[in-house]
GUTOR-458996 format. One record per residue (C-alpha): residue in one letter; x, y, z. Coordinates in nm, 2 decimals, m for minus. Layout:
# GUTOR-458996
["A",[X,Y,Z]]
...
***
This chain:
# GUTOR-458996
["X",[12.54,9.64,7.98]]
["X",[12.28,9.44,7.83]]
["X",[11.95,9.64,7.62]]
["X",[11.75,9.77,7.89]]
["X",[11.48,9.57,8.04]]
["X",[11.11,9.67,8.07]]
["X",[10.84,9.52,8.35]]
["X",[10.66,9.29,8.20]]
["X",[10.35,9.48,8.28]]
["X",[10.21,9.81,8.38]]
["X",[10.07,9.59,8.67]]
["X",[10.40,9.45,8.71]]
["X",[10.53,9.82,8.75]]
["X",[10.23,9.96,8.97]]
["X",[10.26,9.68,9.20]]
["X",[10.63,9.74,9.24]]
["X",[10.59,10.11,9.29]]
["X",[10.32,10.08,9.56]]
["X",[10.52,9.75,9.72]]
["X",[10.80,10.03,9.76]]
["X",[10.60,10.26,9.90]]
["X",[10.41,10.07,10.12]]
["X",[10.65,9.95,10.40]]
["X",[10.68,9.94,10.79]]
["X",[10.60,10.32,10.83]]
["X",[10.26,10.25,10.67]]
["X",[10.14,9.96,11.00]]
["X",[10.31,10.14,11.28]]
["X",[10.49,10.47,11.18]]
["X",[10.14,10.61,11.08]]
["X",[9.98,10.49,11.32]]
["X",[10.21,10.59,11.61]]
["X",[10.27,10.96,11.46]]
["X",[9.89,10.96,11.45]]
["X",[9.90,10.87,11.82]]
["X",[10.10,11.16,11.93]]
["X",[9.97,11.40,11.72]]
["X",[9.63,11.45,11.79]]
["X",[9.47,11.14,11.62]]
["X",[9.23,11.21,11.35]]
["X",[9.33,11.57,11.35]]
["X",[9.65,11.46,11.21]]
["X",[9.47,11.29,10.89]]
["X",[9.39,11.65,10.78]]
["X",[9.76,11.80,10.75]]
["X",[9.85,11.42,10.63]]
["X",[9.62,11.47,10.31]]
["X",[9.72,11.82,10.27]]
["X",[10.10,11.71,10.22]]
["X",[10.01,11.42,10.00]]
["X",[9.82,11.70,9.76]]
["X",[10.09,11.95,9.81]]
["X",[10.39,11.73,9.77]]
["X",[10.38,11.41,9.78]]
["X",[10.20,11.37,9.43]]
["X",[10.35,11.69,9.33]]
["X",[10.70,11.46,9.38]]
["X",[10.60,11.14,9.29]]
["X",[10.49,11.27,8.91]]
["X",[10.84,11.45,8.89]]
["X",[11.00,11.15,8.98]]
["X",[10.83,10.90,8.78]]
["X",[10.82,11.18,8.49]]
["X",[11.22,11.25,8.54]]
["X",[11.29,10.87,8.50]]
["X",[11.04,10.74,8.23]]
["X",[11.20,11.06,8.01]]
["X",[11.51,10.98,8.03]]
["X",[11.50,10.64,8.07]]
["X",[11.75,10.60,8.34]]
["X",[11.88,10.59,8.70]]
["X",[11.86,10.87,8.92]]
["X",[12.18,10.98,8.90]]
["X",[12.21,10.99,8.51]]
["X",[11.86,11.15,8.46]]
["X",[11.91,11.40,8.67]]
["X",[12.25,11.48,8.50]]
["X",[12.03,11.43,8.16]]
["X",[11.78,11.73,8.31]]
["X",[12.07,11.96,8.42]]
["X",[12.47,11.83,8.36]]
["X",[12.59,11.94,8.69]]
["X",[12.32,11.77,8.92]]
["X",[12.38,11.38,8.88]]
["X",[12.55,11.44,9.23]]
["X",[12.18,11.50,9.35]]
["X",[12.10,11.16,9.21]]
["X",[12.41,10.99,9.38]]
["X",[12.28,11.17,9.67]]
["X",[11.93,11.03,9.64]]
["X",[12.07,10.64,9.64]]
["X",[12.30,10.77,9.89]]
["X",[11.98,10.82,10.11]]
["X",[11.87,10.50,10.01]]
["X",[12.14,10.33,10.10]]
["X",[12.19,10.46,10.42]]
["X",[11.84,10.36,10.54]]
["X",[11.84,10.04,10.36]]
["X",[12.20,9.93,10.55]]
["X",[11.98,9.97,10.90]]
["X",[11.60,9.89,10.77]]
["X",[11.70,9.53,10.70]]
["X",[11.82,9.51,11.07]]
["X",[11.44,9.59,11.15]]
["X",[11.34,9.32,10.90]]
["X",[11.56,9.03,11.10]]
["X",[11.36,9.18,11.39]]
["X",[11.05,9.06,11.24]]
["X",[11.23,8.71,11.12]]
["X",[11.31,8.65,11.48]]
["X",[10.98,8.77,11.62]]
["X",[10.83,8.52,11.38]]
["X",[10.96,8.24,11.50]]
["X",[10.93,8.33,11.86]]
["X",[10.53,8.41,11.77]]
["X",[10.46,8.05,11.78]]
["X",[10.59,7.97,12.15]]
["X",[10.49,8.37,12.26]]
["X",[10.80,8.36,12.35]]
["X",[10.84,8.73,12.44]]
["X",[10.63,8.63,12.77]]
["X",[10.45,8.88,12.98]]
["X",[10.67,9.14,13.03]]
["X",[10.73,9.19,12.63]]
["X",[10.91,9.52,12.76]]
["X",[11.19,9.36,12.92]]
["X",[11.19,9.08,12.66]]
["X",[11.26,9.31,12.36]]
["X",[11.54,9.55,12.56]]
["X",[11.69,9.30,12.74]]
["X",[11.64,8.98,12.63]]
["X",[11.61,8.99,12.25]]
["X",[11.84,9.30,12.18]]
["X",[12.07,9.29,12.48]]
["X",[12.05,9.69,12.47]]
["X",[12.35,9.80,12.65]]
["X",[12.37,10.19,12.83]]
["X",[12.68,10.27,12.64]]
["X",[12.67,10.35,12.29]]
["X",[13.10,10.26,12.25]]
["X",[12.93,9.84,12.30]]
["X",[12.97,9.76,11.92]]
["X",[13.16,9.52,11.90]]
["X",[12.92,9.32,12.11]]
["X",[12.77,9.12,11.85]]
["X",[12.42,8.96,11.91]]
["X",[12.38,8.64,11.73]]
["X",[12.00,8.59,11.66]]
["X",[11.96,8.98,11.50]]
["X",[12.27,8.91,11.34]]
["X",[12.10,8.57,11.17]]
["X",[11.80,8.78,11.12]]
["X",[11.98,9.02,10.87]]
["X",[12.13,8.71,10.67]]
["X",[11.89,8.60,10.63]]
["X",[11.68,8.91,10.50]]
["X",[11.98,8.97,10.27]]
["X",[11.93,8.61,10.08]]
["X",[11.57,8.72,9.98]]
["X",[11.61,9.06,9.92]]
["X",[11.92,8.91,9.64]]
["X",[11.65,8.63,9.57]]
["X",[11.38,8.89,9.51]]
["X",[11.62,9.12,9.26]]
["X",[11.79,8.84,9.12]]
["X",[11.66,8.93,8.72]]
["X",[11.61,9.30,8.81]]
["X",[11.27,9.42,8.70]]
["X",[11.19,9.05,8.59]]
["X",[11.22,8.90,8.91]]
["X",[11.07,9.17,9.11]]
["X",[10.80,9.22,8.88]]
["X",[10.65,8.82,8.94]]
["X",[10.79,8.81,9.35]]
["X",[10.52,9.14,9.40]]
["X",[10.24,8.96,9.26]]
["X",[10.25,8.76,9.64]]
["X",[10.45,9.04,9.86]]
["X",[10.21,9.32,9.74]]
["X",[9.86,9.14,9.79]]
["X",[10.01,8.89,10.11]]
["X",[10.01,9.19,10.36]]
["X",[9.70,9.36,10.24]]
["X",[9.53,9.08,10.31]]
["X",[9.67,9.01,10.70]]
["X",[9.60,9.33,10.70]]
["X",[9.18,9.28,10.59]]
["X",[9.20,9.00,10.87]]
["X",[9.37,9.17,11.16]]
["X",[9.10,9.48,11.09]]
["X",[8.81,9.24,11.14]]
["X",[8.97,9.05,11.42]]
["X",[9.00,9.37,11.58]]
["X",[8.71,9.53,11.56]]
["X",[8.52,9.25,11.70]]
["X",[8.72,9.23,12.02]]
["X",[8.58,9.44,12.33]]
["X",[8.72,9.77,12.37]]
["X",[8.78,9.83,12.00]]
["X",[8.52,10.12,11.98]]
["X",[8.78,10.34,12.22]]
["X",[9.09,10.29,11.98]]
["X",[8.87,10.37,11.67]]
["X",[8.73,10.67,11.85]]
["X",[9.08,10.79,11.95]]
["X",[9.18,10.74,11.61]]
["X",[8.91,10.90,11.46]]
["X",[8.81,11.19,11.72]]
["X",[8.97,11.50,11.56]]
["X",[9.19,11.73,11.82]]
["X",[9.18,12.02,11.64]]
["X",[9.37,12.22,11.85]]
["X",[9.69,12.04,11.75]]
["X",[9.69,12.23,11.41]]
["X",[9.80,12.53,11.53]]
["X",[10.12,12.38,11.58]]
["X",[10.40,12.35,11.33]]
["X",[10.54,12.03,11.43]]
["X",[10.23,11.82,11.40]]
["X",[10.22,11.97,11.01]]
["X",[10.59,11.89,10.99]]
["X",[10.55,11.56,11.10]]
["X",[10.25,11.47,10.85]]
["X",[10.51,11.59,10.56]]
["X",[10.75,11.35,10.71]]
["X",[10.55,11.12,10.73]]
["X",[10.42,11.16,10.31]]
["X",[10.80,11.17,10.20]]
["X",[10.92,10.88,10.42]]
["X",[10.63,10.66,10.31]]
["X",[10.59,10.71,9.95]]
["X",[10.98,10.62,9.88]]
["X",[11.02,10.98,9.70]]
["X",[11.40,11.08,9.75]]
["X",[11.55,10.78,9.77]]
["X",[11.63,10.75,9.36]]
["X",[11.36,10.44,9.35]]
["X",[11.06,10.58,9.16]]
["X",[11.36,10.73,8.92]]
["X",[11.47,10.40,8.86]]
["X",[11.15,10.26,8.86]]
["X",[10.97,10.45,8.58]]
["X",[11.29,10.39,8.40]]
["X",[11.22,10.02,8.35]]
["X",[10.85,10.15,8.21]]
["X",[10.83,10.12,7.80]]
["X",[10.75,10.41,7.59]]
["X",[10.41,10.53,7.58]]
["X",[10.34,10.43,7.96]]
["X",[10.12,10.66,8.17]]
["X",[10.29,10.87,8.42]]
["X",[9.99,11.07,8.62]]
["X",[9.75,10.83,8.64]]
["X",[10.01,10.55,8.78]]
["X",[10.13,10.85,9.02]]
["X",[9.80,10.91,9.16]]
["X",[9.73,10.53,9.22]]
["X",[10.07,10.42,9.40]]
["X",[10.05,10.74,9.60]]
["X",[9.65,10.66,9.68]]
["X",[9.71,10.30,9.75]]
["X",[10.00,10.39,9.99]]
["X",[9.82,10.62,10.18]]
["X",[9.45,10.46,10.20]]
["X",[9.67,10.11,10.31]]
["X",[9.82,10.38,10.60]]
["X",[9.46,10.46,10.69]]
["X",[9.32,10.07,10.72]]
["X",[9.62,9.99,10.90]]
["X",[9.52,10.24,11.18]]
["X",[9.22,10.08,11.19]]
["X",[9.40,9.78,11.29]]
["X",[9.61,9.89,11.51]]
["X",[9.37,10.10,11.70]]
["X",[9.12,9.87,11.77]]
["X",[9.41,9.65,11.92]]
["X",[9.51,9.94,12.11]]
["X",[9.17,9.99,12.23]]
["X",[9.10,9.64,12.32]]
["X",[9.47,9.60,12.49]]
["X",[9.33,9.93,12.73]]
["X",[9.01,9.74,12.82]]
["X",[9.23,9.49,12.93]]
["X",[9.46,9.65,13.12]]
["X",[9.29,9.91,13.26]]
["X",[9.51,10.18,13.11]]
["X",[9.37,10.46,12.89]]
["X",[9.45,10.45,12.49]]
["X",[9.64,10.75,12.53]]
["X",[9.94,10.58,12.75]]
["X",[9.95,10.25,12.62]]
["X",[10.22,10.34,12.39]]
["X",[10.53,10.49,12.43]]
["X",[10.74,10.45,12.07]]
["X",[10.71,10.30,11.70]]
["X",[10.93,10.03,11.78]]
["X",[10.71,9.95,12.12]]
["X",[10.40,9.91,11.92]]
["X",[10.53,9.68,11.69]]
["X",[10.77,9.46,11.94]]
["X",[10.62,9.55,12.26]]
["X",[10.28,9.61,12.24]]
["X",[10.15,9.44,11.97]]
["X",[10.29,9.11,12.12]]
["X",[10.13,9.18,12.48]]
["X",[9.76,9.27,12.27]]
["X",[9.86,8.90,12.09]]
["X",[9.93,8.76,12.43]]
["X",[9.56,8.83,12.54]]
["X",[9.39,8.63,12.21]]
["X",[9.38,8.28,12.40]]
["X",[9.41,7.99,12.16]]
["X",[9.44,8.22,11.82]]
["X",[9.77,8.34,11.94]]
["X",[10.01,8.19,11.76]]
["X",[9.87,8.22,11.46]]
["X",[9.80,8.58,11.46]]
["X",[10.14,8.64,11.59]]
["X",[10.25,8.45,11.30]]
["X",[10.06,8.68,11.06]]
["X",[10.15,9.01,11.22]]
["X",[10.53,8.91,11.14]]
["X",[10.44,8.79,10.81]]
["X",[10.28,9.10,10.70]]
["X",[10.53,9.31,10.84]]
["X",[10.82,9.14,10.69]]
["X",[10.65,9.11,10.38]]
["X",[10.56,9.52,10.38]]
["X",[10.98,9.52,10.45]]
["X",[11.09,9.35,10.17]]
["X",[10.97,9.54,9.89]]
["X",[11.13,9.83,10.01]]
["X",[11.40,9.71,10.10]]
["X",[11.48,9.55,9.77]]
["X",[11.36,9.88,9.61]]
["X",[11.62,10.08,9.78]]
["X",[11.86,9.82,9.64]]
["X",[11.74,9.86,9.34]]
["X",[11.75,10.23,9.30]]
["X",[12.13,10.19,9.37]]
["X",[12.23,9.96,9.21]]
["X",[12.09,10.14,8.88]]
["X",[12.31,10.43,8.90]]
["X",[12.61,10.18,8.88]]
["X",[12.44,9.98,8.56]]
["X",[12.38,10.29,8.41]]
["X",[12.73,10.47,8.41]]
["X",[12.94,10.21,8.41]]
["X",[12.74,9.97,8.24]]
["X",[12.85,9.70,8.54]]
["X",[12.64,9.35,8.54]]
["X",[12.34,9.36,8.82]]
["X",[12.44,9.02,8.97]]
["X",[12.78,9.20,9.07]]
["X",[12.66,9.54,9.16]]
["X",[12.34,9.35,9.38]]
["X",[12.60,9.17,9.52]]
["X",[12.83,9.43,9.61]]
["X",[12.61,9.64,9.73]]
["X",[12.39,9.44,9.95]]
["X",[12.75,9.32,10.09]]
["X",[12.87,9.69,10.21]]
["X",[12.51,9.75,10.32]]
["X",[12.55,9.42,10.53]]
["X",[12.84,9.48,10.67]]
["X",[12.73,9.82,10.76]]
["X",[12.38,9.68,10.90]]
["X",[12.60,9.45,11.11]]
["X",[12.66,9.71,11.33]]
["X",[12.32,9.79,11.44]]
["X",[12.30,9.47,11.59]]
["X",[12.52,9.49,11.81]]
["X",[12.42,9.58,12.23]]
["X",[12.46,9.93,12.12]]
["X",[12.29,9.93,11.78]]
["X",[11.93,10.06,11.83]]
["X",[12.10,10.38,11.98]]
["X",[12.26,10.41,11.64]]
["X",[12.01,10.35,11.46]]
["X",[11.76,10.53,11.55]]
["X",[12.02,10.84,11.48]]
["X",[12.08,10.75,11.14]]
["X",[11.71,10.68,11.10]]
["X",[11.63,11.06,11.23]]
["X",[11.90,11.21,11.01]]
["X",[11.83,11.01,10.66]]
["X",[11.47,11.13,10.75]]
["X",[11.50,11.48,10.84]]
["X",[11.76,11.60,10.65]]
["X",[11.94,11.35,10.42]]
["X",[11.59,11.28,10.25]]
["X",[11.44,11.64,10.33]]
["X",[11.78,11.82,10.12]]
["X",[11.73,11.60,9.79]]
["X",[11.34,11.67,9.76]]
["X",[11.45,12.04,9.81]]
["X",[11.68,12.02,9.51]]
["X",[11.53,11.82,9.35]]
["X",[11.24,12.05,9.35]]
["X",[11.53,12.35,9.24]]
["X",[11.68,12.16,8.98]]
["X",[11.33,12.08,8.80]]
["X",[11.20,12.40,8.89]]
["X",[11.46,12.62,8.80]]
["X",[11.70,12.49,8.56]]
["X",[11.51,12.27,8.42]]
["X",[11.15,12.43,8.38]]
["X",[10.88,12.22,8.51]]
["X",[10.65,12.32,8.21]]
["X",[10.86,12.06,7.99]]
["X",[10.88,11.80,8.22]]
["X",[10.47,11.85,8.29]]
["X",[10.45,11.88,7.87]]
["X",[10.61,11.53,7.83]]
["X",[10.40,11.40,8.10]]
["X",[10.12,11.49,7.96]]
["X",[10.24,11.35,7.64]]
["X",[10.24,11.01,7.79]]
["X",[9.97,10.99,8.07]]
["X",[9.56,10.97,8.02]]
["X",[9.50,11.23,8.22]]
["X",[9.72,11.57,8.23]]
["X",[9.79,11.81,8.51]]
["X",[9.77,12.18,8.48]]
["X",[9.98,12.46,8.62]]
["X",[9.93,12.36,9.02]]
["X",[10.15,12.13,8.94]]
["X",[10.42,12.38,8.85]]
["X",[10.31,12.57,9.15]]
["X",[10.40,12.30,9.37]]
["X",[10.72,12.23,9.25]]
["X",[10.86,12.54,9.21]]
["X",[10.69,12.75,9.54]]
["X",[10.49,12.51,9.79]]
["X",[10.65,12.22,9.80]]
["X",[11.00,12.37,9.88]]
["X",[10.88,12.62,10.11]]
["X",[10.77,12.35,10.36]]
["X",[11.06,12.13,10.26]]
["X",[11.23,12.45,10.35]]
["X",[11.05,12.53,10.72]]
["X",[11.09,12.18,10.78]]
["X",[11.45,12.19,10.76]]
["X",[11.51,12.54,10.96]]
["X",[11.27,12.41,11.25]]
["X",[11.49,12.04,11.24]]
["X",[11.84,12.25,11.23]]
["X",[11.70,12.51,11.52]]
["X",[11.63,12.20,11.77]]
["X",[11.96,12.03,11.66]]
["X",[12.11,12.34,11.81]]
["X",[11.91,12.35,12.10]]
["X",[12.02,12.02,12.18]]
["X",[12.15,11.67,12.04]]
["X",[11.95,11.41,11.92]]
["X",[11.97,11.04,12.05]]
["X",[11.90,10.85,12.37]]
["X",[11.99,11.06,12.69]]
["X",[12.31,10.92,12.73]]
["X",[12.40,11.06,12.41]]
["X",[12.59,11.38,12.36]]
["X",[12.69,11.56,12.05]]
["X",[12.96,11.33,11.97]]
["X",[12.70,11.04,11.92]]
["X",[12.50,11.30,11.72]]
["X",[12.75,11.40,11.52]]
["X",[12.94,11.10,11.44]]
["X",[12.61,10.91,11.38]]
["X",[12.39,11.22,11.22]]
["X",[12.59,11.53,11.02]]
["X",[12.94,11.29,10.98]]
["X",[12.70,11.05,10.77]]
["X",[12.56,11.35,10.58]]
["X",[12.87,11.51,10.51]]
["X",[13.03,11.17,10.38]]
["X",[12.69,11.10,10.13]]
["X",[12.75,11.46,10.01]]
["X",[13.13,11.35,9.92]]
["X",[13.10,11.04,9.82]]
["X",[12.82,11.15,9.58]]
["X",[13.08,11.48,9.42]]
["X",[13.30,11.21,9.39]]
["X",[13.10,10.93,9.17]]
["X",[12.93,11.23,8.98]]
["X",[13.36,11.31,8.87]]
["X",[13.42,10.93,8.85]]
["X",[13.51,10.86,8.50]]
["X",[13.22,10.69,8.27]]
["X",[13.28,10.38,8.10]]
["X",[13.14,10.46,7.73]]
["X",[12.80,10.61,7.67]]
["X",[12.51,10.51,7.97]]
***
């Protein structure tokens, strides 16, 4: 393998990091678990698991891979010899989630296109079920392929390989346009909103604090859910990432601004998707509270019947809406790429047009499965597993490994080292006692409801559930004790 390459900036870098983070979850998966969980009263555990452990893990992470100047896999073997499995694990994650999050990316390519005919008609329900994905009721239809999602993932594929053609060189120029392009639909679709009639009823749901949703757990397990899932901790990327940074690069204060900027582009997004929401009730006659019933439906079901009611503008804001959500996409997506393809480069020292290749190929071919009439079942149950376990279980060791074997006191000393501004002892506290404690709850409440009953649509049993959910677990956890055996090729 080649000297290792550097971003050609810090802004390069920061961009990067916070094009990562920044993603889908941040214009509907926010908003929506906002929705169901008591609206602004949600904001308030969301900001507590930011401080508590999503900073907390996004310094170790940044820390673990600017130290040792490598992947996840082969700094976390550098930390502690017998834990590069956790790192294998980590791009396991990601490349679990990345295999089905392009599929959602060819959903916006398609919706794109359709945006400037409306084309999802009236009854955007039935379009996106039946028409668009062809759902079928039996989750054995995969081999039912459907042609336009299938096109879709192509042809996110070709830019994700575009985007990472030159590794950190090629990323590090396409972010300067993917980065900015969504904030900016995003600026627009804010004012747009809030000057249509109704708005003030979305912003007030949004804002209005239920504060009786606090006392319970799930709401707080959801806003750490949320904070993990968003910020791209867990997935081996911010490892990777910082790798790429030169010596004598700041670690805290680059933590603190891609985990800021991820979570105040969270907060405007809800402004635009509330004030949509509350104009869309005006219209319709139905309160803000029912108007809708799942992330995917606000992005492919309700957001095009709001677009529907815009008159002459249509089409173009359709347009945007697409754009800025495949552009939010893409940077995570070819992060998670990214972050696997690393761990390869780094132990066996393989050329990153090959591994890119090869690995956006399995994750294809994989991802080609979710499109067929039985593929949202399927995803959505890898989705809930990656989420609340597969990503849940490598903060938790991560958090051991650092903590405990490690010792977070050198890892915060060399941060310090680096960065402008140092963090104190709370920081050890977090790794070592907070943050795995509600990693910990988290993961007992998520096991005790898997046991009360499956997961998945309600024709689903615990064969879907466990062939699509703890099958897919068990195999990362294998396939990860095997690569961490695998034979090196010379020195990484």
């Amino acid at each position: 393998m080649a000297e290792r390459e550097y971003w050609p900036s810090r802004t390069s870098f920061v961009l990067a990091a916070i094009g990562s983070a920044i993603g889908l979850g941040n214009v509907w998966r926010f908003p929506y678990i906002c929705y169901t969980n008591g609206g602004g009263a949600f904001i308030i555990p969301y900001l507590v698991a930011l401080l508590t452990a999503g900073i907390p893990l996004m310094i170790l992470e940044m820390g673990l891979g600017h130290k040792f100047s490598a992947s996840a896999p082969i700094a976390m073997k550098r930390a502690v010899k017998r834990s590069e499995w956790i790192g294998w694990l980590a791009c396991g994650v990601g490349f679990a989630i990345v295999a089905y999050y392009t599929v959602i990316m060819g959903w916006c390519v398609n919706y794109f296109g359709y945006s400037f005919s409306l084309a999802w008609g009236l009854n955007t329900e039935s379009f996106f079920y039946n028409d668009f994905l062809q759902t079928s009721q039996n989750l054995k239809d995969v081999f039912s392929f459907n042609g336009p999602v299938l096109l879709g993932l192509l042809i996110s594929w070709v830019l994700i390989i575009l985007c990472i053609w030159k590794g950190a060189k090629s990323v590090g120029k396409v972010v300067y346009l993917t980065v900015p392009l969504p904030w900016l639909c995003l600026v627009i679709f804010v004012i747009k909103g809030l000057s249509l009639p109704g708005a003030e009823d979305g912003i007030a749901y949004y804002l209005t604090p239920n504060f009786k949703v606090l006392s319970d757990p799930k709401v707080w397990l959801a806003a750490y859910g949320q904070v993990f899932f968003s910020l791209s901790v867990g997935f081996g990327v911010m490892i990777a990432y910082a790798s790429f940074l030169p010596k004598r690069s700041d670690i805290v204060n680059n933590a603190f601004i891609v985990s800021l900027a991820n979570n105040g582009t969270a907060f405007l997004g809800g402004f635009a998707v509330f004030s949509t929401l509350g104009y869309y009730a005006h219209q319709t006659g139905v309160p803000v509270e029912s108007v809708v019933d799942s992330g995917f439906g606000l992005a492919f079901i309700t957001y095009p019947s709001i677009i529907n009611h815009l008159g002459r503008i249509a089409p173009i804001m359709g347009a945007l809406f697409f754009i800025m959500l495949l552009t939010l996409a893409i940077d995570s997506a070819f992060s998670l790429v990214e972050g696997v393809a690393a761990g390869f480069m780094d132990k066996w020292r393989a050329r990153r047009l090959r591994v890119n290749f090869g690995v956006s190929l399995i994750a294809l071919l994989i991802g080609a499965t979710y499109t067929t009439r039985a593929g949202l079942y399927w995803l959505d149950i890898v989705d809930h597993f990656m989420n609340n376990f597969g990503l849940i279980v490598v903060c938790l060791l991560e958090c051991i490994v650092i903590g405990y074997f490690y010792g977070t006191r050198k890892l915060r000393e060399y941060v310090n080292s680096e960065s402008e501004v140092s963090v104190g002892m709370w920081w050890d506290i977090m790794i070592m006692f907070v943050t795995p404690a509600a990693l910990v709850y988290f993961l007992v409440v998520e096991i005790r409801d898997r046991i009360a009953g499956p997961y998945g649509a309600p024709m689903a049993g615990r064969w879907a559930e466990f062939i699509g959910g703890w099958a897919v677990i068990a195999l990362l956890v294998i396939v990860s004790l095997a690569l961490m055996r695998a034979k090196e090729r010379g020195t990484a």
